[in-house]
N, CA and C atoms as a LAMMPS dump frame, in Angstrom:
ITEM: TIMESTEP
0
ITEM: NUMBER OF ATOMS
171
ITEM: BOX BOUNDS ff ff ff
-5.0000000000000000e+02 5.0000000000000000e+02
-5.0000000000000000e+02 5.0000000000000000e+02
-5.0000000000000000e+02 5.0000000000000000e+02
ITEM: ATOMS id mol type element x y z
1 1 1 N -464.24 -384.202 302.091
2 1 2 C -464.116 -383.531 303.37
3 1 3 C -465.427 -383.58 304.147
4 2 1 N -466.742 -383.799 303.141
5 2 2 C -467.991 -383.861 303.991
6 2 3 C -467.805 -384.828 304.651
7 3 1 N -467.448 -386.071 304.504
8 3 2 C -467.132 -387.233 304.599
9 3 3 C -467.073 -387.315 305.908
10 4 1 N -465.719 -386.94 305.852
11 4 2 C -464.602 -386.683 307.24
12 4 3 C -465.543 -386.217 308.579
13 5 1 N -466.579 -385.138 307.808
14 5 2 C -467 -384.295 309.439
15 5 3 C -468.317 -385.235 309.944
16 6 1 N -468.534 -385.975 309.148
17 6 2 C -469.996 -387.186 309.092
18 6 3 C -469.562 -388.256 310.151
19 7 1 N -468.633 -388.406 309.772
20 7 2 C -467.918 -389.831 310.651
21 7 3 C -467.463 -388.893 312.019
22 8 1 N -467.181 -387.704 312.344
23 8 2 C -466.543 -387.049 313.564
24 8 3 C -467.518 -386.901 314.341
25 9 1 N -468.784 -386.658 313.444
26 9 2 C -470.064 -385.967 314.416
27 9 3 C -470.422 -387.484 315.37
28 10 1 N -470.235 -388.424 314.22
29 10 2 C -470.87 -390.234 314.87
30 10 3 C -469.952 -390.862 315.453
31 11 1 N -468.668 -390.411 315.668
32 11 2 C -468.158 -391.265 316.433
33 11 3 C -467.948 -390.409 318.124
34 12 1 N -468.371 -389.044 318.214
35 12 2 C -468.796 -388.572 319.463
36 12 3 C -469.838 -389.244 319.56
37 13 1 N -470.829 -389.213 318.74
38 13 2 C -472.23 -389.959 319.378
39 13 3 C -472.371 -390.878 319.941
40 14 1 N -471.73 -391.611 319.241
41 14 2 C -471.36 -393.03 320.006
42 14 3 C -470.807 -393.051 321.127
43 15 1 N -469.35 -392.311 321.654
44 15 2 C -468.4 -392.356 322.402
45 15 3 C -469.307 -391.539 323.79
46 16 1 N -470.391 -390.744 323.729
47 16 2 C -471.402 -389.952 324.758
48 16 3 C -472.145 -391.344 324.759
49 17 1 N -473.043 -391.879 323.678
50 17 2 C -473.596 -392.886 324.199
51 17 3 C -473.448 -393.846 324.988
52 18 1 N -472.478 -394.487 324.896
53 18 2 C -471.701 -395.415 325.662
54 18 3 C -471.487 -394.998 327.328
55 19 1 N -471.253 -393.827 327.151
56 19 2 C -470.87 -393.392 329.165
57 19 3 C -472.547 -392.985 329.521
58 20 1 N -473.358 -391.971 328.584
59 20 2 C -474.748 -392.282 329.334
60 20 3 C -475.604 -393.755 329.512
61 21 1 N -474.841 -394.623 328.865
62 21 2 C -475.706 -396.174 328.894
63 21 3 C -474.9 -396.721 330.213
64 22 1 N -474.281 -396.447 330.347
65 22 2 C -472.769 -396.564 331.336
66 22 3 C -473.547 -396.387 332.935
67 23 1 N -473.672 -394.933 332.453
68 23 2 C -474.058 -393.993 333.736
69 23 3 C -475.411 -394.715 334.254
70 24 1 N -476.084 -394.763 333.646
71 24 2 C -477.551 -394.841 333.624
72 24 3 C -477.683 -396.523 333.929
73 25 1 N -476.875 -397.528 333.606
74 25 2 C -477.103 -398.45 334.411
75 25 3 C -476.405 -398.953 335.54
76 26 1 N -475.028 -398.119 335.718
77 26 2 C -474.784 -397.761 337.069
78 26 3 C -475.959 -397.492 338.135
79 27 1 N -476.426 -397.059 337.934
80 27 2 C -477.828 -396.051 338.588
81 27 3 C -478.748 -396.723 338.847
82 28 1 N -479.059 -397.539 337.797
83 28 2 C -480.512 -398.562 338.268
84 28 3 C -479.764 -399.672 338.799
85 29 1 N -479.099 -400.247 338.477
86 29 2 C -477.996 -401.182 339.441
87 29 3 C -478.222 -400.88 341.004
88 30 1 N -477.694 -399.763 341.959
89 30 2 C -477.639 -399.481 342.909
90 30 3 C -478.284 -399.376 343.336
91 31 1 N -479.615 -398.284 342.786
92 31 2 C -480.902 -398.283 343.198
93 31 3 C -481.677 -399.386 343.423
94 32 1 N -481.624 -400.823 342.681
95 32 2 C -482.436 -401.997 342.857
96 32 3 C -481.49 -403.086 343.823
97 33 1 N -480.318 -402.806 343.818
98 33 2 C -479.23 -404.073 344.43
99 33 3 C -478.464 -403.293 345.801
100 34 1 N -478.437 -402.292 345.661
101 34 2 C -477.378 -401.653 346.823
102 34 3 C -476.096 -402.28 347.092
103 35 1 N -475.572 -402.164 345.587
104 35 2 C -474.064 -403.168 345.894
105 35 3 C -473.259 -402.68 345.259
106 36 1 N -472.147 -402.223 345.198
107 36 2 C -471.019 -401.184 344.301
108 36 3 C -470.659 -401.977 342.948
109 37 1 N -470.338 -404.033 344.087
110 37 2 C -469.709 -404.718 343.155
111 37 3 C -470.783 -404.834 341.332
112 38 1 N -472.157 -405.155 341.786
113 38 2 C -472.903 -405.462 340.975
114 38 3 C -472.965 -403.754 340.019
115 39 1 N -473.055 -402.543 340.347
116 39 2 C -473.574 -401.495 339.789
117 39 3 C -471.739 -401.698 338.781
118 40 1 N -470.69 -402.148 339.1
119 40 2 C -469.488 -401.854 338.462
120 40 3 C -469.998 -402.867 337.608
121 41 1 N -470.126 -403.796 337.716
122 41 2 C -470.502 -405.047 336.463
123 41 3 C -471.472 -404.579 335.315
124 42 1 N -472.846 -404.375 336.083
125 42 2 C -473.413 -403.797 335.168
126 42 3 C -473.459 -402.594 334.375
127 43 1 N -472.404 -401.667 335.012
128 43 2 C -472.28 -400.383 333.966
129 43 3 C -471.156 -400.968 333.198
130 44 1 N -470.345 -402.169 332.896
131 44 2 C -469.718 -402.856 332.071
132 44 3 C -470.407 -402.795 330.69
133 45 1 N -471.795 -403.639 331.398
134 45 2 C -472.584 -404.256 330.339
135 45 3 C -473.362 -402.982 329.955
136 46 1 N -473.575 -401.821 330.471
137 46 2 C -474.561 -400.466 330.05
138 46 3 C -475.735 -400.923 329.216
139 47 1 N -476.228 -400.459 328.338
140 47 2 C -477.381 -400.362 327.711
141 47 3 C -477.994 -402.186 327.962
142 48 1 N -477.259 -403.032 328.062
143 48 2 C -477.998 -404.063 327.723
144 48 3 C -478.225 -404.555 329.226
145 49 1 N -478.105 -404.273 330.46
146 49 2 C -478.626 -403.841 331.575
147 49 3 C -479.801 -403.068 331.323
148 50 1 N -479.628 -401.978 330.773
149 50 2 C -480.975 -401.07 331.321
150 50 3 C -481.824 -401.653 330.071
151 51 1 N -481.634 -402.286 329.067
152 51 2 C -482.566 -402.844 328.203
153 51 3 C -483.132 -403.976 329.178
154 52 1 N -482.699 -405.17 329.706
155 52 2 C -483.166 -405.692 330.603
156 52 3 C -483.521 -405.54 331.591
157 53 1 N -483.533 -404.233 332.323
158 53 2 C -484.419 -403.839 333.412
159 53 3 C -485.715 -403.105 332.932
160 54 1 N -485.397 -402.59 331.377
161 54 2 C -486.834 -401.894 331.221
162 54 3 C -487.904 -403.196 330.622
163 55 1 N -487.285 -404.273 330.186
164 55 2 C -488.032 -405.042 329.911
165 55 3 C -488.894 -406.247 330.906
166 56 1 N -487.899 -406.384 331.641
167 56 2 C -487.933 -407.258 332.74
168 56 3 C -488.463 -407.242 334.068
169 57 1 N -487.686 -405.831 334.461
170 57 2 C -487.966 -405.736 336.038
171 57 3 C -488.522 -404.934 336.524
């Protein structure tokens, strides 16, 4: 049963992670491009957007 609540706690984590990586490269998207189409693409791609803008740009 510990089991069970181990895997419940990590698969919210994940499932929040995903919409703040989401959110958050929505955000730098718009802010650098001013384009709806591009901020929808890249909150597709989430984290690996904002990994390439913190590395890159």
């Amino acid at each position: 049963m510990n089991g069970n609540r181990y895997y419940g706690v990590r698969v919210e984590g994940a499932k929040y992670g995903v919409g703040f990586g989401s959110a958050l490269a929505i955000a730098i998207s718009y802010t650098n491009n001013h384009s709806i189409l591009w901020a929808i693409i890249h909150g597709i791609l989430g984290w690996l957007y904002v990994v390439y803008v913190a590395l890159f740009g």
